[in-house]
N, C-alpha and C positions, 0 to 999 in steps of 0.2 A: 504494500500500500504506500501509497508515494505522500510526502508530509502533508499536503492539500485536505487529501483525503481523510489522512489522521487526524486534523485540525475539527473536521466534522464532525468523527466519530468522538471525538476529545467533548464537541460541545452538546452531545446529547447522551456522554456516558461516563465523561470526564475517568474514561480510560481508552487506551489503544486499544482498539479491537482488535489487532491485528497486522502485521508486517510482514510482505512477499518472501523481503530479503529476511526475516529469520525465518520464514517455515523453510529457504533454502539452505541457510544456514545453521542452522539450530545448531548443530555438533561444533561448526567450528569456531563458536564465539560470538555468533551476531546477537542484537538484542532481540530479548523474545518477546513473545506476544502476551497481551497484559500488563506491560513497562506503565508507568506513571508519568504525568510530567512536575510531580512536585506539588500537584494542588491538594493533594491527600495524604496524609501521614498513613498509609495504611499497608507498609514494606513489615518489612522483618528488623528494624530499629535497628537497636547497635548488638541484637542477639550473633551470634557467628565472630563477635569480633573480639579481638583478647580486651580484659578490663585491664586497671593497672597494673594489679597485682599477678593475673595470668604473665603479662607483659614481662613484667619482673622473674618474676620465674623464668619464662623461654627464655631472656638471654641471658640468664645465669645457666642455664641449662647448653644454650649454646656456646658458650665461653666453654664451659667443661667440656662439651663432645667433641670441641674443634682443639681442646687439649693449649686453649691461650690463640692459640690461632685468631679467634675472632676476640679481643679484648676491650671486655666492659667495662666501666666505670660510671661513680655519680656526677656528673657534671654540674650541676644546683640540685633546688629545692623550689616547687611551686610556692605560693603563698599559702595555700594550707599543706604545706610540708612534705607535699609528697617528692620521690626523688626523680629526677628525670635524667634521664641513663644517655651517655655515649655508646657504641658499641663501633669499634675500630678493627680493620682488616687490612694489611698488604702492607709491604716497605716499599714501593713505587717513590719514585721522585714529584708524579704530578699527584695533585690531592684534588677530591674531589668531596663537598663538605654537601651532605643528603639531611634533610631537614622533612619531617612529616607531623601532620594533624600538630601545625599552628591553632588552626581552630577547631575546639572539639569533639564536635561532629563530622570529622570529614578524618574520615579513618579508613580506606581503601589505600593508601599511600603505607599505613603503618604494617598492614598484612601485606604488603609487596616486598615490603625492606625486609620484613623478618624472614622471609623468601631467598631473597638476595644475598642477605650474608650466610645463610646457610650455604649455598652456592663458592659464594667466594670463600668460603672458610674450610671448603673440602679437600681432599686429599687428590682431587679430579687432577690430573696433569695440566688441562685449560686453568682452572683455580689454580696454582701454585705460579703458573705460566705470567698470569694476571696480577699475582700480587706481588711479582718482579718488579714491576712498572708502575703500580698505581695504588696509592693509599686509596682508601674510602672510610670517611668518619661520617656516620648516621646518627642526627639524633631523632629514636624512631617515636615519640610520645614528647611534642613538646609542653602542650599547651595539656597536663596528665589533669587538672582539675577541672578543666573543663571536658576534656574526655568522659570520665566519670560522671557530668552530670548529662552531658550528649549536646552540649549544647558550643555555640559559637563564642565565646567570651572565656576570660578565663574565672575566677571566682574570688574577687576583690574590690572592696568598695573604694570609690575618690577619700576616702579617712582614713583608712588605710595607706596606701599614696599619700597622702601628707603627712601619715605620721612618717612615712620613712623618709620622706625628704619636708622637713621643718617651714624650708626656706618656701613652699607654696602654701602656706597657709593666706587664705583671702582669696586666690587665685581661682578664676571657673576652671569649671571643671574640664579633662582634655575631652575634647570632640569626638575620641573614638570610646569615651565609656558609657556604657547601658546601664541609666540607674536604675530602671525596671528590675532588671535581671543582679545588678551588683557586679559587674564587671567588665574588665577592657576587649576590645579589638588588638590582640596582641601583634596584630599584623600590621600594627600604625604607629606599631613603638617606637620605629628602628632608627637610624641616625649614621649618616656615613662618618660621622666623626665618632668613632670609639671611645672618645675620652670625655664627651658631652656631658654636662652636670646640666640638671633641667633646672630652669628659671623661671619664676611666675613670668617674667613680661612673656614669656614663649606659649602661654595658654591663653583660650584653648586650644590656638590652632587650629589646622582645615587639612581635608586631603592633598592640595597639594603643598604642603608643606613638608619638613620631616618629621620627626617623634621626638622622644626624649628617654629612653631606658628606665622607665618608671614602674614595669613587672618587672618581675623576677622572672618571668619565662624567657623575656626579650634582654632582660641583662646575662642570663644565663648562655641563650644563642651568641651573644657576642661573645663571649668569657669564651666560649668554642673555638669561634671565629678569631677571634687574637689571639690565641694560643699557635692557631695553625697558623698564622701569619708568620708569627716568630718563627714558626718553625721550617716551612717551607718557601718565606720572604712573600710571596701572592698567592693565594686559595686559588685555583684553578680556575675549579667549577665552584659555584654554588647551584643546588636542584631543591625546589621548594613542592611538596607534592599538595595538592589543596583538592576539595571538589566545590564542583557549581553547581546554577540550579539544571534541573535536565532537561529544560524546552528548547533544546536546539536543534539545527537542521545542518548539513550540507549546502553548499550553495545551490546547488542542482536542486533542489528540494525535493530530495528523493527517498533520504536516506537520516535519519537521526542522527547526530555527531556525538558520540561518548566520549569522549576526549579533545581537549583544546590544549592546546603548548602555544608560548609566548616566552620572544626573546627581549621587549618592548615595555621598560615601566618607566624612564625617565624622560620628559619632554627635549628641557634644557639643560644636560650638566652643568653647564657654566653657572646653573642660577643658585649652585650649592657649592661653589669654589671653584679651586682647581684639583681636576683628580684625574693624571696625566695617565692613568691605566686603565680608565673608562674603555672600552672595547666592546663596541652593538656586534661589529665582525662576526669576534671570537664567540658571542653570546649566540648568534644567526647560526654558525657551523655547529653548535654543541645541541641546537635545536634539531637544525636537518639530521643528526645523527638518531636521537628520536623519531623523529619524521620516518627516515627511511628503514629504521628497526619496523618500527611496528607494517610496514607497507611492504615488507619482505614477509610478511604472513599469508598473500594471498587474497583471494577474495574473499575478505570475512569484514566483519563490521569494523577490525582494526586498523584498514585502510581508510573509514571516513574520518578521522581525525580533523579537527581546524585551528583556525589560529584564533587564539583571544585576543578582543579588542585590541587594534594597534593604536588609538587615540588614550589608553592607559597612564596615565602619567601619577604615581601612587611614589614620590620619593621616600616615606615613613614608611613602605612595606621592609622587609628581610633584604627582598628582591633588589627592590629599587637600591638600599642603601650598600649593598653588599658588592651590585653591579658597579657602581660609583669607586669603588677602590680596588674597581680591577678584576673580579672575579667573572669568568663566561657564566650565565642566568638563564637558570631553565626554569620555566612554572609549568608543570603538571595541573592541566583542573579535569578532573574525571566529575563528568556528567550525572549528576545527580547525588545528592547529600543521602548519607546511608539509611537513612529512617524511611526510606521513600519506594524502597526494591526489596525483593523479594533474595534469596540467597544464591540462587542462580545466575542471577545478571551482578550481585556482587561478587560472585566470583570471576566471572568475567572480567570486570572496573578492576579487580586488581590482578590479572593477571595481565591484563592490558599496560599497567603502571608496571609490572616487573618484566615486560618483555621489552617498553621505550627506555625504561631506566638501564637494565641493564644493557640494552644498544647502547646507550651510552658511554659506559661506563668501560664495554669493549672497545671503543672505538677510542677514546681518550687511550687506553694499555697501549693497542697498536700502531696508534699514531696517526690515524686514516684521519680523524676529526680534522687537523690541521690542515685535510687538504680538500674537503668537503667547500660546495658553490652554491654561498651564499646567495645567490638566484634562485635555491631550488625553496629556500625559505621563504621568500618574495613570494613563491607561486602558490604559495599554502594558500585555499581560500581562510578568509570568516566565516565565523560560525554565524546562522541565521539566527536570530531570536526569533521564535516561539511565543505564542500566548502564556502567560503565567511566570515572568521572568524574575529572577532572586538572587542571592547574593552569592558571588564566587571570591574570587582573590581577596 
């Protein structure tokens, strides 16, 4: 059924009835019939997916089987204290720094890593091959307080926030916090200056602005992030894994898009200093390498992939502020937030995030990425919005 059609069947049943291409595809990963577009909470919520403490386990569990191979540590503390784990793989020269479920509920990124490093942490001749050449540090559960409660924010009141930093007391409150709910957008925190102290005159601030390091989730992602800078002089890659809402199409509007990549969050570098290792290039080749991963699978639903909005201009994201000091920027936004699908098309969503991630992550080992045409990024469509559009990055 071509999107046209779905749109019909959306407004007299506010479900798919149905799709050509999965009853063609059904085995090899298309989406199936019955998908939602996000109007209905009425999936399989966050059941199927590790909670914190399953989470904690696996890669204690995984540190052990891979006998140190894959090596964990606490990297911080949410604000209610939970720990949020690193889990490190390979002595490679290039580093590639994997970041998932910033926000909450968007947990398809965190079952791909756990994936992933099992993978890389193995005894496989290609794993060992792989971790000649390439670090990988993941942190796979950032934002672990709001995971737990499933929701986008992380679990921290603006009084909070001022008690830890004094000097905002009077000051509104920042722009990306929910007092409804009692927590931030931790994806608005970030700051290309590492060493930023926030300042009431910088509140509230707007989206295009940058952040100020005022969680703990987002001082913790930095605390990551400067470490490996010392360590390897520029982070490589940065790969942010996120999901959106799921009303999207193909350009052709033929076919549903479960996946968007974007190499694209800052307008103007220069309007945030000078950051003479800003690289769209290198960000463009580390994308096409995703691109053409998943488009080596054939004709299955992992070829409609699209690009997210290139009018993006979000400098307070990971993304944005990470890109600014050099690091090539990958955004993952897999197609519908988890509460929304059933467990079969979430398996799908994340096998689809561990077959572009891991393209990646190959192609950085062997060097291919470096020589990868930036044209073939250019040719990526946009994703169509859909009826019932919601929040991704």
């Amino acid at each position: 059924m071509s999107a046209r059609r779905w749109i019909a069947a959306l407004a007299s049943t506010a479900l798919i009835a149905g799709l050509s291409t999965a009853a063609a595809h059904a085995g090899d990963g298309a989406i199936p019939p019955g998908s939602h577009c996000g109007t209905e909470a009425s999936g399989s919520g966050n059941e199927g997916f590790v909670d914190h403490a399953q989470l904690t386990s696996a890669l204690k569990q995984l540190e052990t089987s891979t006998g140190g191979t894959v090596d964990v540590e606490v990297a911080g503390y949410s604000n209610q204290g939970r720990a949020i784990h690193t889990a490190r793989v390979g002595e490679g020269d290039k580093v590639v720094y994997v970041q998932t479920q910033i926000h909450g509920n968007e947990m398809h990124g965190t079952e791909a890593a756990l994936e992933l490093l099992k993978r890389w942490g193995s005894d496989s001749p290609a794993a060992k091959e792989l971790r000649k050449k390439v670090t990988v540090v993941v942190v796979p559960r950032l934002n672990v307080d709001g995971g737990e409660l499933d929701r986008r924010q992380n679990d921290m009141t603006w009084d909070e926030a001022v008690a830890d930093f004094p000097q905002l007391a009077g000051a509104s409150p920042a722009w990306n916090y929910n007092a409804r709910v009692g927590g931030f957008d931790v994806n608005r925190d970030f700051n290309p200056n590492l060493d930023y102290v926030p300042a009431a005159a910088d509140f509230p601030g707007n989206s295009a602005d940058t952040g100020w390091y005022i969680t703990p989730e987002a001082q913790t992602s930095r605390n990551v992030y400067r470490s490996l800078e010392r360590e390897f002089g520029t982070v490589d890659f940065f790969v942010d894994l996120h999901n959106q809402w799921s009303c999207y199409a193909t350009d052709d509007m033929e076919s549903m898009s479960p996946l968007s990549i974007s190499a694209k969050f800052i307008d103007d570098p220069s309007a945030f200093g000078d950051w003479p290792k800003f690289d769209m290039a290198a960000s463009k080749r580390a994308n096409v390498a995703v691109y053409q991963a998943l488009q080596r699978q054939g004709d299955s639903a992992f070829g409609d992939l699209t690009l997210y909005p290139q009018s993006t201009n979000l400098p307070g994201t990971a993304l944005g502020s990470y890109q600014l000091r050099g690091s090539a920027a990958v955004l993952f936004e897999t197609s519908s937030q988890t509460q929304y699908d059933g467990m079969k098309r979430n398996g799908m969503l994340t096998q689809m995030v561990e077959t572009g991630l891991g393209g990646l992550v190959d192609a950085v080992a062997d060097g291919s990425v470096n020589s990868l045409d930036t044209a073939v990024y250019d040719s990526i469509p946009e994703r169509v919005t859909l009826p019932s559009d919601g929040p991704g990055l």
